[in-house]
N, C-alpha and C positions, 0 to 999 in steps of 0.2 A: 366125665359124666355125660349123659345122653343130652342135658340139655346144655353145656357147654356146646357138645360138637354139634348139634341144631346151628346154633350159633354162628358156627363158624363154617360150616354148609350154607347155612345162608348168607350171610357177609362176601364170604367169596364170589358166589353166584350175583348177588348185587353190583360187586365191583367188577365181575366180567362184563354185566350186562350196560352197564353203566358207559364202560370203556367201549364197548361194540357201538351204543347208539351216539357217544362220542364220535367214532371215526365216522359212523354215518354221515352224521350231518359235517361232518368237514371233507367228506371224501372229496364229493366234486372239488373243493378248493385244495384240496392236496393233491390230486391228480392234475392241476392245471399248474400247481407249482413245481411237480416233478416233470411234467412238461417243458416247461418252462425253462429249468435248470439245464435239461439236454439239448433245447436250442440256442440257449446262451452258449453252450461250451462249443456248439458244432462252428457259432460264429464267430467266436475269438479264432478259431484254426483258419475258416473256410470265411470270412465275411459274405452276405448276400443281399441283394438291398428287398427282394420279398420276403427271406429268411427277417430281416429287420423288420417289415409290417409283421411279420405272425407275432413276433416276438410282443409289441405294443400292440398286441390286438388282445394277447394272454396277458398281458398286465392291465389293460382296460378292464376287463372281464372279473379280476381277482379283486379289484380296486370296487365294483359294482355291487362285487354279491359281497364286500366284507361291509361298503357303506348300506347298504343295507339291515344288515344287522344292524350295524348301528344306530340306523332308523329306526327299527324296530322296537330298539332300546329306549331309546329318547322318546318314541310315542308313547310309551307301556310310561315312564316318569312322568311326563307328561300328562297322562292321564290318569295318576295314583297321584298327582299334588294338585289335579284340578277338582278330584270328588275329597281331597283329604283337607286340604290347605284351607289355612284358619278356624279347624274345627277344634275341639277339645278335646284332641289326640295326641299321638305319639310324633307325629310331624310339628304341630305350633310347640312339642316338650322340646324335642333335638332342635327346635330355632333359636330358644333362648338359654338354651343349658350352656353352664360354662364348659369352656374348651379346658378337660382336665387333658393333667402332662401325663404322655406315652406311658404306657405301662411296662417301660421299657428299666430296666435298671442298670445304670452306668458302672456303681460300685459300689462293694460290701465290706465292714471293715470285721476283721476276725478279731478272737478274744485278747490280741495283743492290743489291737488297735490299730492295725497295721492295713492300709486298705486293697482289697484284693479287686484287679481291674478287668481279668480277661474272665473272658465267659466260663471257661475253665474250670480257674478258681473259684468264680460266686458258686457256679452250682456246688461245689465243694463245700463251702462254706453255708450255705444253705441245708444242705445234707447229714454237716457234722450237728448243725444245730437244731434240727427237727428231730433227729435219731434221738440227740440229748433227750429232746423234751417229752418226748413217748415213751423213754426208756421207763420201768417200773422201779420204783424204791423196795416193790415186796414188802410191805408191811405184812405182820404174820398173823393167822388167822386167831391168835390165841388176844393179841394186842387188839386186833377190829373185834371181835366178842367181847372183850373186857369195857373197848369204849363204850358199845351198841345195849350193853348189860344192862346198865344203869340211866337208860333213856328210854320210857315208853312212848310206843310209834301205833300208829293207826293200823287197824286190821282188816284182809280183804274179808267181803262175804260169803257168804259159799256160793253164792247167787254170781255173782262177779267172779270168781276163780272157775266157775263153771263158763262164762261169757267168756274169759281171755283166754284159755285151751280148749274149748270147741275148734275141729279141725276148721281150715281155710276152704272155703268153699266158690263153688266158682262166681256166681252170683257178685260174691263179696267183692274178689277180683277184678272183675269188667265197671264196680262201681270203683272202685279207688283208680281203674287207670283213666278212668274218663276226668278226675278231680285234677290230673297234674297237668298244666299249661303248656303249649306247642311253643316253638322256637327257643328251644333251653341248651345248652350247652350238654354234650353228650361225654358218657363215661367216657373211658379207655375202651369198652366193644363199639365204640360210631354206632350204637343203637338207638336214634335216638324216640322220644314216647310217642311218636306221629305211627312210628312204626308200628306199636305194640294196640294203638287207635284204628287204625288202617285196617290190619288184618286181627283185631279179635277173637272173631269168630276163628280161626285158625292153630292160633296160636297160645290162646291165654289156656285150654284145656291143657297144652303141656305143660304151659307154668304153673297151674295147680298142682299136677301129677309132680312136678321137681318141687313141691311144697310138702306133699305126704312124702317124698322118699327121704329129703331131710328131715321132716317129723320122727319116722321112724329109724333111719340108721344112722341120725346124728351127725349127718356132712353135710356142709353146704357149696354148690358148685365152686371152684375155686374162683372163676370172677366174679361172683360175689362178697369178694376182701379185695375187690381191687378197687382202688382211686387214684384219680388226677389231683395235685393239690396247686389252686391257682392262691397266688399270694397279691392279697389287695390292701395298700397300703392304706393306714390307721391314720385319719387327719390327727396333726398335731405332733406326730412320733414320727423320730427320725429315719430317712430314707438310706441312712448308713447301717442302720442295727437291722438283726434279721426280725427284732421280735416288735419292730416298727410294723410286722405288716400279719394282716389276716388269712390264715391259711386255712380256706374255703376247699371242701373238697369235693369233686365231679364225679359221682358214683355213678354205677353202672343202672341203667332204668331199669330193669329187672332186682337188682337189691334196691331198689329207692321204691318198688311196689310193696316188695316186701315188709319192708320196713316201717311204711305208710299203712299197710294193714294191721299193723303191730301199734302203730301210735294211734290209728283211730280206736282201735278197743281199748287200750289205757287212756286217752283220752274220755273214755266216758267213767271210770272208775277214780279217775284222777285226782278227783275233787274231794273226796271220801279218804285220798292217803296225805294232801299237802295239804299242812294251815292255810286259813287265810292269810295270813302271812307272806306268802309268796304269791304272786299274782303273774309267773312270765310263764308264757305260751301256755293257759289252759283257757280255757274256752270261759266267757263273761267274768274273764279278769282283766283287768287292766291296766298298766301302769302310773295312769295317773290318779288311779286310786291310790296307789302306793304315798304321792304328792301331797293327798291330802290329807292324808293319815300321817304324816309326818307333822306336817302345818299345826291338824289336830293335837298333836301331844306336845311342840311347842307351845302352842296357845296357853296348853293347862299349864305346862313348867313357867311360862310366865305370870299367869293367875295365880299361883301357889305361890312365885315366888321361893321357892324350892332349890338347891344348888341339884345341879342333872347337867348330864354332858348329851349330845348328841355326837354318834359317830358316825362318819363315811367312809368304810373298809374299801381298799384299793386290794383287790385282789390279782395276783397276779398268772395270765394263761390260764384260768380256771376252766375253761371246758377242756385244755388238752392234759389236763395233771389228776382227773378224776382218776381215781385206783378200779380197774377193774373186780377184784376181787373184794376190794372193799363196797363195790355197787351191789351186788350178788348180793354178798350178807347179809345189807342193807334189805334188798326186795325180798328173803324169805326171810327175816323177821317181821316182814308186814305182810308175810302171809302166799307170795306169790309159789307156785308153785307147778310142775305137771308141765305141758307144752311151752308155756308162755316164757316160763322164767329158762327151759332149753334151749328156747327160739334164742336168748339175749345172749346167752353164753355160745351159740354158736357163732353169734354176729360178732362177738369179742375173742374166739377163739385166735385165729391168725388173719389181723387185718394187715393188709399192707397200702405202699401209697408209692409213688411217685411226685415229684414237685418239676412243676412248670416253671422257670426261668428264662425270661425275654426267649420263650417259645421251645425250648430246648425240654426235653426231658431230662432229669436227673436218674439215678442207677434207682432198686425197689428198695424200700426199707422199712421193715416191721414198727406196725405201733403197739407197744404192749401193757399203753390205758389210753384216757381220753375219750370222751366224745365226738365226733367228727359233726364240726358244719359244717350242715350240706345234706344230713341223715335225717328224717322228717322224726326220729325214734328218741335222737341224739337230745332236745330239747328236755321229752319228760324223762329222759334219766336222768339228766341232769339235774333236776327239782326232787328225785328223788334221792339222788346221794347228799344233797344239801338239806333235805329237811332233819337229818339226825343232827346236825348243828343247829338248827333253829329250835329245837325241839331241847336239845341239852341246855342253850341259854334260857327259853322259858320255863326249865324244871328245874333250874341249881336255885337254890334259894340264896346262894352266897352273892348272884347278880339281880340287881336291883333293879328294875322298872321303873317307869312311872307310873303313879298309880292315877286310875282317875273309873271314881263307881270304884266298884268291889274286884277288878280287874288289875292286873302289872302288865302295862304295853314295855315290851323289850326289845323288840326288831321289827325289822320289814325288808324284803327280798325282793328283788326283779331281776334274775337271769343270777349275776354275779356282781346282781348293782346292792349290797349290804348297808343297809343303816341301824344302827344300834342306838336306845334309851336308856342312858344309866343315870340312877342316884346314888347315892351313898357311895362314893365314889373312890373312896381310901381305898374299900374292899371290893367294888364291884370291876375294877378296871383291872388291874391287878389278876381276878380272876377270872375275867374274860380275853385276856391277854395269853394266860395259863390253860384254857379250855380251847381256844384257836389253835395255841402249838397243839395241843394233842390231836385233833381233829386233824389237823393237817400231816400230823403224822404217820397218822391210817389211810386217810382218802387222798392226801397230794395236793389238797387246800391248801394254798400260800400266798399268806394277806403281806406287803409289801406295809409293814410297821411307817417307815419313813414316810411313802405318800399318802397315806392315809389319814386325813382331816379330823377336827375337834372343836366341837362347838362348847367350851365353857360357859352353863348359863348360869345367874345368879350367885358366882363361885366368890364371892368379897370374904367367905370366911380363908379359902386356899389361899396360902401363901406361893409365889414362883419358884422358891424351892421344893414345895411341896406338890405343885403341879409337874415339877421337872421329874420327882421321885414317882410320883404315883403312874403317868402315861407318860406310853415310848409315842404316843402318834399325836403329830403335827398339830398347833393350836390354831386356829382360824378365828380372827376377830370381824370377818367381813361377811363372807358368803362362801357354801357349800353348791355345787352344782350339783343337781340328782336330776337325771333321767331328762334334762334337757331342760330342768329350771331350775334359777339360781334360788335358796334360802339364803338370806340375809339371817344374821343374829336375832334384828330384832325382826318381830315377823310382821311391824308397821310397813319395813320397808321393801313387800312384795312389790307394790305396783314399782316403787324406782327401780328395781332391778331388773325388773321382768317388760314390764311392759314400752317405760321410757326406751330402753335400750329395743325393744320389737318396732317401735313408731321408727328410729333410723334405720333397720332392716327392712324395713318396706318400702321405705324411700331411698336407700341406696338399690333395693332391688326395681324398682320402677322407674330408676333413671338407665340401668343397664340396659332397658328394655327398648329406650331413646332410640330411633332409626334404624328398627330391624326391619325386616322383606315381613310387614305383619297389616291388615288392614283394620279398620275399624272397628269390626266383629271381631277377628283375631284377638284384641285387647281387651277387649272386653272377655273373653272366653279363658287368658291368660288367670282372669283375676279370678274368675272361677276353679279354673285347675290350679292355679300354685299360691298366689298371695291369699285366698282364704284360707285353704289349709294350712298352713305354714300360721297363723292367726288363730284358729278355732283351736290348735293344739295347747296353747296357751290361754284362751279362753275356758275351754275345757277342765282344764289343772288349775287352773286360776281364778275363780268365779269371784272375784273380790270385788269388793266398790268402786269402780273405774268412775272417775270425773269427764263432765260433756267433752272437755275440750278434746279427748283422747279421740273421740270419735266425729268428732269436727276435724282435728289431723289426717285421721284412717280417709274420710271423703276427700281429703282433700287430694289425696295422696294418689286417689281412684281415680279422682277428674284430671287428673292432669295429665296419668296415664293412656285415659281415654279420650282425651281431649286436647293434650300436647301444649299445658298453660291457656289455650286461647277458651272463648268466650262460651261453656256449653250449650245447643244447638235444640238436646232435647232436656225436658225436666228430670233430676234423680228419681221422683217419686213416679214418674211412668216408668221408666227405664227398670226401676222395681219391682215391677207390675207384674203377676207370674203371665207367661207366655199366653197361656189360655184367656188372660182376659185385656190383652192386649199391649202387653209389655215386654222389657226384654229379660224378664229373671234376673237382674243385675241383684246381686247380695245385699240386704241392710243388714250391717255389721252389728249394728245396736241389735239388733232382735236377734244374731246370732249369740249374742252377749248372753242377751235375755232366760235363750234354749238353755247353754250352757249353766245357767243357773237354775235351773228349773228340774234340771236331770237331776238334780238333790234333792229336789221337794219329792218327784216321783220315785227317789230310792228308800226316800225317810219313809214313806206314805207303806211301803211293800214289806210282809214278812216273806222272811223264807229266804233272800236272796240278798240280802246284803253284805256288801265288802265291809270289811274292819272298821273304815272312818266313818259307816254310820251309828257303826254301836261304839265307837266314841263318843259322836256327837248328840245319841240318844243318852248317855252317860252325862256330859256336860250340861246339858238343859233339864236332866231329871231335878225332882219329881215330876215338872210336868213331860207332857209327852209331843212327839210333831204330830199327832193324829189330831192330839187337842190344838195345837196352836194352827193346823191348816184348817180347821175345820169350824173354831169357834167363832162366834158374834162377836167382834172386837171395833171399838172408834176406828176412821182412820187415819187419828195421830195417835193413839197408843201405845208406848212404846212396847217392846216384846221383853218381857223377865230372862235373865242370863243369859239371851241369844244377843240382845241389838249390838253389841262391839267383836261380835265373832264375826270372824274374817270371809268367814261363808253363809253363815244362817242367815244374818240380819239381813246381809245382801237378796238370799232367794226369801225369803217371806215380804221384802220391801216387794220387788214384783211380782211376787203371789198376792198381794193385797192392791195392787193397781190393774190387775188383770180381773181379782175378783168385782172391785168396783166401775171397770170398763163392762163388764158383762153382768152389776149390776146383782150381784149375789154375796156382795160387803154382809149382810146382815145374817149370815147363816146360816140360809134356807135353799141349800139346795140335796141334791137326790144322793149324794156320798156324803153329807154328815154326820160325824158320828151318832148314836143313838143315845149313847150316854152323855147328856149336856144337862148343865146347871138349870135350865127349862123344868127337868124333869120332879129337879128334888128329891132326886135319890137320899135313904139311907144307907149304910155301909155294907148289912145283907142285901139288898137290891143293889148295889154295886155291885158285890161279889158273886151275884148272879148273871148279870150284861156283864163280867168281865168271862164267865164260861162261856156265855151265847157267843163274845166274839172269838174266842176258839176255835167254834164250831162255823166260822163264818157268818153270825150275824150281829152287824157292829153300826151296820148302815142304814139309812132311814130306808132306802130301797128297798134293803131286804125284808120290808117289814110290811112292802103292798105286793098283789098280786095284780098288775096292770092298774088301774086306779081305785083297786078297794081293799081294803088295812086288812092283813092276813085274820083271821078267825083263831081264835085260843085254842084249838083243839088240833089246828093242821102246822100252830106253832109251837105245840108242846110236842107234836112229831120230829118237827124239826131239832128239838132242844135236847128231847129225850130225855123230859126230867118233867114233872109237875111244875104248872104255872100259876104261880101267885094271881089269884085273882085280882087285887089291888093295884099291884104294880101292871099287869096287863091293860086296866081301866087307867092307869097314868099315862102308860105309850101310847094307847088310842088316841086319848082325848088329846094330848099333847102332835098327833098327826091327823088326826082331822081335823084342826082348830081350824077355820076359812082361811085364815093370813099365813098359815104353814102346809096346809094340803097343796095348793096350785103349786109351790114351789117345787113340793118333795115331789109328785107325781109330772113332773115337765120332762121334756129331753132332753137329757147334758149334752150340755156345748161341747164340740170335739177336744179343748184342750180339758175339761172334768176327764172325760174318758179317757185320754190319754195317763194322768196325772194317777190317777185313784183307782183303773179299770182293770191293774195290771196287763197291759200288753206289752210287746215281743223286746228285749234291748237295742237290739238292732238296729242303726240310721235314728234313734229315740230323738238324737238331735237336730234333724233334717224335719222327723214329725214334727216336733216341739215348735218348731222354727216358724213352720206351715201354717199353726196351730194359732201364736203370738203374730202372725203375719195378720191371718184374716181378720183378726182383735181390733189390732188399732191402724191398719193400712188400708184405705179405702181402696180402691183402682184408682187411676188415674191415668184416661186415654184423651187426655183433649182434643187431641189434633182431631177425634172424631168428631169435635162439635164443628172446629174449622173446616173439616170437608162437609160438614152437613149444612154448614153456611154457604160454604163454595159453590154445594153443586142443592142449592133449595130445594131439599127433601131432609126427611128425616130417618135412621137406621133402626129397624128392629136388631131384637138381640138376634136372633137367625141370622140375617144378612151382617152384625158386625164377626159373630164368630167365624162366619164362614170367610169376611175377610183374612182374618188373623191366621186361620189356621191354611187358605190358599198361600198369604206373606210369610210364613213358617214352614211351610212345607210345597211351595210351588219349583222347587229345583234342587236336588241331589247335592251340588255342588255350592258351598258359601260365597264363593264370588259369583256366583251368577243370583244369589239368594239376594245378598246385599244388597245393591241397588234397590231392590224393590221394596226391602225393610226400608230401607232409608228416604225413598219416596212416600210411603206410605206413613209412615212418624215426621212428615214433611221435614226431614233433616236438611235441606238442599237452601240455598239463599236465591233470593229472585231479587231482582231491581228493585220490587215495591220493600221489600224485608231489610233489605241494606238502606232504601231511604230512609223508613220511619227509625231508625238508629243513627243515622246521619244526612239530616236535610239537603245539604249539600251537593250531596249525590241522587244521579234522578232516578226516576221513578220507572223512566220509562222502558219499554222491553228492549234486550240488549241487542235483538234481531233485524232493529229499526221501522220496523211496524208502526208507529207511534203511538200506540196502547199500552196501558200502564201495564207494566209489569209482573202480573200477582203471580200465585202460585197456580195456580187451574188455568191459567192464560200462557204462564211459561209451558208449560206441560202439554196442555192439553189447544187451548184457542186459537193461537199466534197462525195466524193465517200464512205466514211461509211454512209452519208446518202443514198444514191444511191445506193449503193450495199445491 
């Protein structure tokens, strides 16, 4: 194909051009080395004693210009680790990352068991066992229609099937290759995306043009099936089995555009074909919604009291055992058709791969299913040949849910991470056992029965023969791992498992930190880049009632980091302080805490866009509502009706109700409360009419003024589109102009209302949140300002203090040259006078023998040998 030999026209020309400017720059030193070699030999024959100077005048010379390079080198490190080093980069990441073991592989044992040592053999052995695993079973198209029959799937629009085969246009093109990130490992063409950034303008009009020609005649260049497969071993699975490791594969950036234009248009229809149910790789899903949606349905199986099994299906290679042909079927019963679903079939048509072994290349060898990771496409197909299994267990009636509301929760999906809700369990296990064989009989789905977990709850009427008879999968009386936290049976014992065991991970990781090449800033930037996150992900999934002392550990844990045990220097609560008003940004974990539970209240509060665990959690507190319980007049020791013992409500409305009475709007009078409140004395038709208005979007006492004056009956029966009871219009009036309820409703909400109630973006929600609860109950706190305004007898407008902060923040490029002058300026430094009033003992006086006390402005600044 034309844009193969492109390709390979350019490649070549790159690697002449490469090797010409090679010799260049080494010429001179190759010419003084073949010099060199012909006066050496003339001198072993003919010895000469000037012949002997030229000789040590040419090795001077080659010794000069190679040390130099290597100066060169050493300047260029040099000066990438003095603007880098200790910043919140990829430099302080490689200082403390563990040193993992070579990616090197010693030896592989084959299916005797027999271990194979020369390089030889593993790739052999590697090869027999990836062939296996892409080989097809062929399931037949009569068996995948018979399964797919009796399962309804969600349908594209005509609107959407028209968006996904609209040709590829260029526009589209230059935006996807700008989205993929520089220094990435390159396919099998050494193309790598700098390339295809570089020259654009060049280049991408032919990779459009090789985009209509496979549109229309059905081929795709043939390096477009090709890949490198690097195999990355699986923590925890043995480094003898081949199927210990992850086979990642390096496609060509030319099919990784392609392919990337393919999943961003499925990526916007996407949401429209997968239950919520599944939440992996679509956009404002997440997995630890999946966490709490789980939590949610034990909670109810222990309120009910109800016998229900929870299961954790151990699937086994499931992205490399999908059934091509059963994917297909799959997408034009929901509809796909025309370019889109051609495009996918040509990507499956003949993919082949290669496998990297301790550097070597293996022979090519066809994969004939599978998804490839590595394929940006790879993910949403994968969500699509799995929703016809989530979809058959919510439609058999033979498998049992729990129920909770008028609803049967049955599963929940991340990637190939499976958890199952069953009751009635004689019949529901049994038949979900029976539904899995089939499914995997068509698609190449194969759940490993043996390692697959079992949560028995409430099960005193099963007898152990009867659990033995009923499930083939594993009984777990302690905890279930999902998604990187553990479930305990009972769901009291979230914090012991999760969090106790988080407090020694952060303390075994903050002692490894112990005596690294890292300075002051450095650790402090550490906690910023790795110990908070590593923290906030469990915070996040875990929003449960954490006890003080947890966060008296977590500080404790900070200061010692930063501080190495001895005595802290500056207070936490400046060091807190956001940068802008003279502090060093350092994390409060509590209020990280806080965020993280607050992202509930703001999900509860939102229609339209909620994951599964709210309309559980809407379900479990019905009849009443969270609209009503955020928004209403309540004491604040009231307890809250069927939330206060859930493991996440009671938690966020405990600090929705300390935040409301920090800001002093406990009583119910602010600009988002609802409009329908017990004030009103509504009857049940005037209910039923505030419950159409808030359909239409009016629910809120805001929507009811136009800047500070109560909308007019005439421009809010526009609004309603319906005739307005006069009566009930004269009750909302009077009930918002009342004096004690107007100033409220017509004030400016506080940034956390807007945030909370105002639907804005998901995004960072928790970073906003965090900002939000910061400015609430954290004052600033810059003392050291008052001690220099003592020091030097004057006083600092706010002008003159920002413009310190932001000169000690941004007066130098580089953080060791920064530091110092943070650390002067937060008077971190100890003077003679500072160590005496801590120990009388020692003097006072300056350590330069001056014989003036010692202070801080005198050390620095007075001490007349500096001055003189």
């Amino acid at each position: 194909m034309v844009w193969d030999a492109m390709k390979a026209v350019i490649r070549g020309s790159y690697i002449a051009a490469a090797a010409h400017k090679w010799k260049e720059k080494n010429r001179e030193v190759k010419e003084l080395q073949l010099k060199l070699s012909a006066l050496q030999e003339i001198q072993k024959k003919r010895p000469k004693k000037s012949r002997g100077k030229k000789i040590t005048e040419i090795r001077g010379l080659i010794e000069t210009m190679n040390s130099e390079k290597i100066i060169t080198k050493l300047r260029y490190t040099k000066q990438f680790y003095f603007s880098k080093a200790n910043k919140a980069d990829k430099t302080l990441a490689w200082l403390v990352k563990k040193k993992r073991d070579r990616n090197y592989i010693s030896h592989i044992r084959d299916r005797t068991g027999t271990l194979n040592l020369t390089e030889k053999d593993m790739r052999q052995r590697f090869l027999q066992f990836y062939t296996a695993l892409y080989q097809s079973t062929n399931p037949s198209e009569e068996h995948i229609e018979n399964f797919l029959k009796g399962i309804r799937l969600p349908q594209l629009t005509k609107t959407q099937k028209e968006y996904l085969n609209a040709p590829i246009t260029l526009e589209e093109t230059q935006a996807i290759i700008k989205e993929f990130p520089n220094n990435k490992a390159t396919g099998p063409d050494g193309f790598p995306f700098e390339f295809y950034k570089i020259y654009s303008g060049e280049v991408t009009p032919g990779l459009v043009e090789a985009f209509k020609y496979l549109t229309k005649e059905g081929k795709l260049p043939p390096t477009f099936y090709e890949a490198n497969i690097v195999l990355c071993h699986k923590s925890g699975k043995s480094k003898e089995d081949c199927s210990g490791y992850r086979p990642i594969s390096l496609l060509n950036a030319d099919s990784k555009i392609f392919t990337k234009i393919l999943a961003n248009r499925l990526q916007a229809c996407i949401k429209d074909l997968i239950s919520p149910d599944q939440t992996g790789f679509i956009n404002n899903r997440m997995g630890i919604d999946n966490i709490r949606k789980v939590i949610n349905v034990m909670y109810k199986i222990q309120q009910d009291k109800a016998p229900a099994a929870v299961i954790s299906l151990d699937a086994d290679k499931a992205f490399d055992r999908l059934e091509y042909n059963f994917l297909t079927k799959t997408m034009e019963k929901m509809g796909f058709q025309g370019n889109f679903i051609n495009w996918v079939k040509l990507i499956q048509k003949d993919p082949t791969s290669r496998i990297i072994v301790n550097g070597i290349l293996t022979e090519k060898f066809s994969l004939m299913r599978g998804t490839r990771q590595g394929c940006p496409l790879s993910p949403l197909l994968f969500n699509i040949g799995l929703e016809p299994l989530a979809q058959a267990i919510k439609q058999n009636p033979k498998i049992t849910g729990v129920e909770v509301g008028p609803q049967q929760w049955k599963i929940s999906l991340y990637a190939d991470d499976t958890m199952l809700f069953l009751t009635n369990l004689k019949q529901s296990i049994p038949e979900t056992v029976t539904l899995l064989e089939r499914f995997g009989s068509v698609s190449g789905y194969k759940v490993n029965v043996s390692k697959s977990q079992m949560f028995l709850l409430q099960d005193k009427d099963m007898s152990k023969a009867e659990r033995d008879r009923v499930t083939p999968f594993q009984i777990n009386n302690l905890t279930i791992k999902y998604l990187g936290i553990y479930l305990p049976k009972n769901i009291a014992d979230l914090y012991k498992y999760n969090y106790v065991p988080l407090i020694e991970r952060m303390s075994n990781l903050g002692s490894s930190w112990k005596g690294i090449g890292c300075t002051w800033m450095g650790k402090i930037n550490l906690i910023k880049m790795i110990l908070i996150p590593k923290l906030l992900y469990t915070l996040i999934a875990l929003p449960i009632q954490i006890p003080e002392n947890f966060f008296t550990k977590v500080n404790r844990i900070i200061n010692t980091i930063i501080w190495n045990k001895s005595k802290p220097r500056i207070r936490r609560s400046t060091m807190q302080t956001p940068k802008e008003l003279g502090g060093l940004n350092l994390p409060n974990v509590k209020y990280y805490y806080w965020a993280s539970a607050m992202r509930g209240v703001k999900l509860w509060y939102e229609e339209g866009r909620d994951p599964s665990w709210v309309t559980l959690e809407k379900q479990i507190i019905a009849p009443n509502t969270f609209k009503n319980l955020l928004t209403e007049e309540t004491p604040r020791n009231e307890p809250v009706k069927k939330s206060r013992l859930h493991p996440f409500i009671g938690t966020a409305l405990d600090i929705w109700r300390r935040c409301k009475y920090k800001l002093e709007i406990a009583q119910g009078k602010f600009p988002y409360k609802r409009i329908q409140c017990e004030a009103l004395s509504l009857n049940k038709k005037e209910k039923d009419t505030l419950d159409r208005w808030s359909k239409k979007g009016l629910w809120q006492v805001k929507h009811f003024f136009i800047g500070d004056d109560i909308i007019a009956q005439d421009t809010l029966q526009d609004k309603c589109e319906e005739p307005i009871d006069g009566w009930l219009y004269l009750k909302i009036r009077s009930y918002l102009s009342h004096p004690t309820n107007k100033t409220h409703f017509t004030r400016a909400p506080y940034p956390l209302e807007t945030e909370l109630f105002n639907f804005t973006p998901h995004r960072k929600v928790i970073s906003r949140l965090y900002r939000c609860i910061r400015k609430i109950f954290q004052f600033p706190d810059a003392g050291y300002i008052e001690k220099w305004e003592e020091d030097l007898n004057m006083a600092f407008t706010k002008e003159t203090m920002a413009q310190i902060w932001s000169h000690t923040q941004n007066c130098a490029k580089s953080l060791m040259v920064k530091e110092p002058q943070i650390k002067l300026v937060f008077r971190f430094y100890l003077t003679p006078l500072s160590i005496h009033r801590a120990n009388r003992n020692y003097s006072e006086l300056c350590w330069r023998g001056c014989g003036h006390v010692g202070s801080y402005l005198h050390h620095w600044w007075d001490c007349e040998t500096i001055v003189g």
